[in-house]
N, C-alpha and C positions, 0 to 999 in steps of 0.2 A: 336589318329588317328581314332579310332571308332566316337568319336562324331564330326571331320570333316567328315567321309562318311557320315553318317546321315543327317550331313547339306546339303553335296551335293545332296543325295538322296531326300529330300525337295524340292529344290530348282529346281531340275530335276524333278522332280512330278508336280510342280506349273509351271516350264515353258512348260509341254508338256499338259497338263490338265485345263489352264484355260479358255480355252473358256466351256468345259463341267463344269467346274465348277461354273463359271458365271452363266452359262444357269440354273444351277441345284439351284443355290442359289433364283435367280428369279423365279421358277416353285414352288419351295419350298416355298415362303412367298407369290403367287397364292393361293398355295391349303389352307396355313395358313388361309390367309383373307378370303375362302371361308368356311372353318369352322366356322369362327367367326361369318361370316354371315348365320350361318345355315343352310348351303346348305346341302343335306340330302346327307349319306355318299356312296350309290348307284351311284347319280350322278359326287360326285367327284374322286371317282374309276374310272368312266367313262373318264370323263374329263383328268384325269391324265393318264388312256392309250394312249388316243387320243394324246396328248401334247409328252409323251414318244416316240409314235412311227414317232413322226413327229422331233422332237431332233435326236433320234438316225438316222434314215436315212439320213438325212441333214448330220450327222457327218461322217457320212460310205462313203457318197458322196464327202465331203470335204478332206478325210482322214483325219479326226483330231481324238484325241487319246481321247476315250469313261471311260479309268480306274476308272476314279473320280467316274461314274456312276454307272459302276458294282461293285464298293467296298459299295456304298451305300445297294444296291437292297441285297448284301451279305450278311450285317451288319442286316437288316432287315429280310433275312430269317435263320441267327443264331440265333436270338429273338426268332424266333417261333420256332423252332429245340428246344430251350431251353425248349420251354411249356410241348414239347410232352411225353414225358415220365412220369414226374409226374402228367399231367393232364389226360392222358389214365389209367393209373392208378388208382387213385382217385374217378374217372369217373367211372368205370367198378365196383370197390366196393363197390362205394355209387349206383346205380343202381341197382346191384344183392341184395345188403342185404338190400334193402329196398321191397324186392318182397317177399311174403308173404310162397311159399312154393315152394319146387324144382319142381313139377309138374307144377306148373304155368312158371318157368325160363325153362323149358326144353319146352313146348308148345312155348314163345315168340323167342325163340333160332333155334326152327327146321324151325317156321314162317321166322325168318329172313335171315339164311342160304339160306334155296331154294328158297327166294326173288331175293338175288344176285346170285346163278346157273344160275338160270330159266332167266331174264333179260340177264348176259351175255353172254348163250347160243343164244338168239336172235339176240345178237349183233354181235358175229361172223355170224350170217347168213346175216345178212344184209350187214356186212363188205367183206364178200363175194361174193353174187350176186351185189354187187355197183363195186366189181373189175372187175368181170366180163363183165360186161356192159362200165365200161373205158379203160379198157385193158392198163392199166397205165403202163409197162413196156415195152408197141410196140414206137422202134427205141433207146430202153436206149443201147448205149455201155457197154459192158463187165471187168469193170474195176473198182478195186478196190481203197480207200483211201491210200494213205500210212499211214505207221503205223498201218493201223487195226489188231487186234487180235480177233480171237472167244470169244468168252463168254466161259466159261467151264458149262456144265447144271450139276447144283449138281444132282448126285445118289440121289433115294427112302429111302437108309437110312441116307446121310446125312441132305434131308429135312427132315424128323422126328426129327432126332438129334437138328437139329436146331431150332428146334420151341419148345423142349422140357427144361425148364430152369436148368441151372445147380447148378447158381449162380446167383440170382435176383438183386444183389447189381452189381456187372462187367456185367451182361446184362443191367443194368440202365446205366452204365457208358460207355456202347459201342452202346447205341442207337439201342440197336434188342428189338425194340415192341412186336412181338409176344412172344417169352418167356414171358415179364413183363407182358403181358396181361394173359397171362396162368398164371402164378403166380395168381395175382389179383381174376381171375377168383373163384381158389383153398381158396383166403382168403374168398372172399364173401360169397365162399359157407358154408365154414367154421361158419363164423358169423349166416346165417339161422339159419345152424343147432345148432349149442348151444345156438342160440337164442330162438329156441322151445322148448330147455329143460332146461334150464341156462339165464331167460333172466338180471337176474343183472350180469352174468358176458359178455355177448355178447353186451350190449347196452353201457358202458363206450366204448367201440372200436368203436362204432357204431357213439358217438359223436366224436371222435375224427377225424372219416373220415371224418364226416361234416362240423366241423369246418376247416380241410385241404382243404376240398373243397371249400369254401367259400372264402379261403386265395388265394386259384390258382385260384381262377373265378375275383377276384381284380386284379392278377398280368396279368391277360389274358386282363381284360379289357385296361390295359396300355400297352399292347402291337401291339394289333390290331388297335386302335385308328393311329399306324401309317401304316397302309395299304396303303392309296391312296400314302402316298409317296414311301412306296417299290414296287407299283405297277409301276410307272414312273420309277424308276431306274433301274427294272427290264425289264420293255419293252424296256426302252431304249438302254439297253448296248446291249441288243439281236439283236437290230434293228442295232445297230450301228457296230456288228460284223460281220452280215450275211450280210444286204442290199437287194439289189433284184437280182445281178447278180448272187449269189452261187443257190439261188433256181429254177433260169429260168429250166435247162435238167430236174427238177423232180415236175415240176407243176402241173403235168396231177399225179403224187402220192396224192399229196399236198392236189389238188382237188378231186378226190375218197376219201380220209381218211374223208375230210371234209364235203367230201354230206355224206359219210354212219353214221359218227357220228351226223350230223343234224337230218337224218331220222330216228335213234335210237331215237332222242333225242323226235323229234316231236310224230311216230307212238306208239315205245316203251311205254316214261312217258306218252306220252298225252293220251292215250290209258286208261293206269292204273288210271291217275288221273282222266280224264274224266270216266270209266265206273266202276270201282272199288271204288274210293273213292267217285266219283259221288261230285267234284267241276270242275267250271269253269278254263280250263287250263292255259286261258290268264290272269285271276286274283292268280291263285298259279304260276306261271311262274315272275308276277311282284313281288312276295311274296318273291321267292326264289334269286329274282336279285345278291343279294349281295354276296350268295355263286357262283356263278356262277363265278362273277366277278373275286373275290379271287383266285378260282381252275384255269381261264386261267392264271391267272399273275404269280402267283408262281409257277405253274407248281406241285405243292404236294397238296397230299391227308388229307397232317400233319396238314401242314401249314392253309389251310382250315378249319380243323377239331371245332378250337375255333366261328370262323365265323357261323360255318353250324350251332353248338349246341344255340348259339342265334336265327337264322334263321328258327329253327325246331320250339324252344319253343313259340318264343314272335313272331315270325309273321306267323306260320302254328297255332299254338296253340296246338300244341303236348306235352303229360305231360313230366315234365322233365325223368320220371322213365324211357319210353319207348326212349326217343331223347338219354340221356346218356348211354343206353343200345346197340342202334343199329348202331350211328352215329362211338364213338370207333371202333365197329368191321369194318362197312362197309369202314373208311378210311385203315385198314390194308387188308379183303379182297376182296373188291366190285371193281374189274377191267372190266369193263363196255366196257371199252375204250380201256385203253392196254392190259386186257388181251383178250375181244370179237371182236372189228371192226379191232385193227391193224395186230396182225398174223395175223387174213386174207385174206386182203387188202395184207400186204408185201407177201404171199403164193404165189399167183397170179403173182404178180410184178417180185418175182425170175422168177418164173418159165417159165414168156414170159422172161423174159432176157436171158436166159440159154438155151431155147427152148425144154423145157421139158414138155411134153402134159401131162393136167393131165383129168382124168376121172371121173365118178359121187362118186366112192367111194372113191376117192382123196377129193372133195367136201365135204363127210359124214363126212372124218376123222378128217379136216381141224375145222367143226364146234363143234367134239364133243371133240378133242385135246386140242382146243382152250379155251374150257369149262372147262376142267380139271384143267389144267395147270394154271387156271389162281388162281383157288383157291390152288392148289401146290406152289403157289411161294408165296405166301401170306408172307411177311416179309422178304424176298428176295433185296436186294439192286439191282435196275432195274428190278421191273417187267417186264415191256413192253420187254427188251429186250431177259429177261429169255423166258417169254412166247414164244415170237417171234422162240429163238432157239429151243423151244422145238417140236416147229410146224416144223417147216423147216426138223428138225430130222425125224420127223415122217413119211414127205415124201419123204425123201431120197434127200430133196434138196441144193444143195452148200448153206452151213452156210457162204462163203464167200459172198452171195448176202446183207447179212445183214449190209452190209460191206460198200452198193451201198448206203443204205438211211440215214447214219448217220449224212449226213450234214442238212439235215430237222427234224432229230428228235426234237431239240427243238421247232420247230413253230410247228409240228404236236403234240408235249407232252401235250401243251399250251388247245388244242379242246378233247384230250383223259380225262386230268383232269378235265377238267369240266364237261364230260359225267358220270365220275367217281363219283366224289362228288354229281353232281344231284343223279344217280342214289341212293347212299344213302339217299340222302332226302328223294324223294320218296318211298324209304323202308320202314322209318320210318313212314312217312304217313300211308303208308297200314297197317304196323303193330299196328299202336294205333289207326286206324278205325277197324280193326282186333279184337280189345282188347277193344275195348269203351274208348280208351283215348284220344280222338281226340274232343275238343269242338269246334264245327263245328259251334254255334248259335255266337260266338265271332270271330271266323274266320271268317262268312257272315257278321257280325256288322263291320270285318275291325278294332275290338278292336283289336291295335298290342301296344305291349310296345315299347317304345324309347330303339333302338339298345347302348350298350355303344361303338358302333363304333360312335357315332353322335358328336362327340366333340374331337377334335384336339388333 
């Protein structure tokens, strides 16, 4: 009886699925043939949104059933789900214990922290006077989704609690990063220090990390290599579930989220990279393309994170020591995005729906809450939305507004992760022109290494 449902379950799969299936099969030996012909792997991420978002809307238009798609774009970001853990890991040890003394890790560490404060303190400001200026919540109705529930905002001691490991083996096997990274952190240091006083018993550990690293940097490489296609799969199911009718009442959201994160994106990095690291913005912006790419399509900081740490080293020219230093942390705490421009942008948006005035020290609190909270949730499954509730709390405002914008969070997730993961890039940047690890005569020669995303 079981393997007649099965059959029928097939068969009911392939008859409601195969035109997305068709279509996906032919996109799919697309992008093949354009790997083969060495199409650089920037453009065919490009290429393969564009084709995505133009399939799923056709389908959402036709109502024909998108599954085939979304199971793919799935299948693709449980690949990457798989990296994270033992490559932040790995990452974080080979990095710390190859750094010469804790005074030097504790200097690169307070540098990088108040990199990602200090950025996404500005970004809630700009996420705020950009709402200001669109007043994105004049004519929204008062009405909530079915089904919403609040978020619950974990208490000050259960965030502690949760960032503190108990069990590094059941935290690996429950996917909470930050504990594994606190771990990690406790080994490396470990390793220094017996390393300065003990160094044959600290350096057989010391190879073993690097050979594990070496091992996850192959299996990384075969993973990413299939980006351009979970980047279609993924645009596509999105496109093919939303469409354009669910977004029309919250456009005027859609567009504030998307000028304040451009104007972060532009004044913010261009700012730092032009007057700080003192490169041309337009030439590190084509540099950094490929992370960009990634952080809209998947929507994660994780997911990215393999992307970025090639995109630091071989085409910023940042040393590996400082890239797999900063890159780790900044994908668990650099909320650039969800935690600086969208509280609030959504602060504003409640508070005209609800009609509740707010004042200049509403605005203070909004930008300095926003800043907190976003390194508070660090490891938090939904930041954006944790941050979000926390902000709201603070000013007394209906946590059910949060309620209003849930049907756009994915297309607005899409523009926050990509502010997110820039902004780690350009971390790292500052940090190893900070540090003198930045060969700057090889980054103007445009010597980059061949990404192993370049091959199919």
């Amino acid at each position: 009886m079981s393997s007649l449902s099965t059959d029928n379950n097939l068969v009911h799969a392939f008859q409601t699925n195969w035109v997305s299936l068709l279509v996906s099969l032919v996109v799919v030996g697309l992008l093949v043939w354009l790997a083969r012909r060495r199409v650089g792997f920037g453009y065919r991420v490009l290429i393969a949104l564009g084709i995505g978002l133009i399939v799923g809307v056709s389908l959402n238009a036709l109502e024909l059933d998108a599954t085939s798609i979304g199971t793919i774009g799935s299948i693709y970001v449980n690949l990457i789900k798989m990296l994270v853990i033992p490559l932040v890991a790995v990452l974080v040890i080979s990095s710390i214990s190859s750094i010469s003394s804790l005074g030097q890790l504790r200097k690169i560490g307070t540098k990088t922290i108040l990199l990602f404060i200090g950025t996404t303190g500005v970004a809630a400001l700009i996420g705020l006077l950009v709402a200001l200026a669109f007043n994105p919540g004049a004519g929204i109705a008062q009405e909530t989704p079915e089904g919403y529930e609040s978020r619950t905002i974990p208490t000050f001691s259960e965030v502690i609690l949760n960032l503190v490991p108990s069990n590094p083996i059941g935290d690996m096997a429950d996917g909470k990063v930050v504990p594994v990274l606190i771990f990690a952190i406790f080994l490396a240091v470990a390793i220094v220090q017996l390393g300065s006083r003990k160094p044959e018993a600290a350096e057989p550990v010391r190879q073993v990390v690097e050979s594990f690293k070496q091992v996850m940097n192959q299996v990384t490489k075969y993973i990413i290599r299939l980006t351009p296609y979970g980047v279609y799969a993924l645009i596509g199911s999105m496109a093919a579930r939303y469409g354009f009718d669910t977004l029309k009442p919250l456009i005027s959201l859609i567009l504030a989220t998307y000028v304040a994160l451009l104007l972060h994106f532009i004044l913010t990095f261009g700012s730092l990279v032009t007057f700080w690291a003192k490169l041309n913005p337009f030439k590190f912006l084509r540099k950094i393309y490929p992370t960009i790419a990634v952080a809209f399509t998947t929507r994660s900081s994780y997911a990215t994170l393999p992307v970025n740490l090639e995109v630091i080293t071989k085409r910023l020219r940042v040393s590996p020591r400082i890239a797999s230093f900063v890159a780790p942390l900044g994908a668990t705490m650099n909320m650039n995005g969800c935690g600086g421009v969208w509280p609030a942008v959504v602060a504003v948006f409640v508070a005209e729906v609800y009609g509740v005035p707010l004042g200049i020290s509403d605005y203070i609190l909004i930008v300095l809450v926003s800043t907190i909270s976003s390194i508070g949730v660090a490891g938090v499954p939904g930041p954006a939305s944790i941050s979000t509730t926390v902000v709201l709390t603070a000013l007394g405002l209906p946590l059910e507004g949060l309620g209003l914008v849930l049907a756009i969070d994915a297309v607005v997730d899409m523009g926050r992760t990509a502010v997110n993961a820039t902004g780690t890039t350009v971390s790292s940047l500052l940090v190893a022109v900070s540090e003198d690890e930045f060969d700057r005569e090889s980054y103007n020669r445009d010597e980059e290494e061949e990404l192993e995303l370049s091959r199919a």
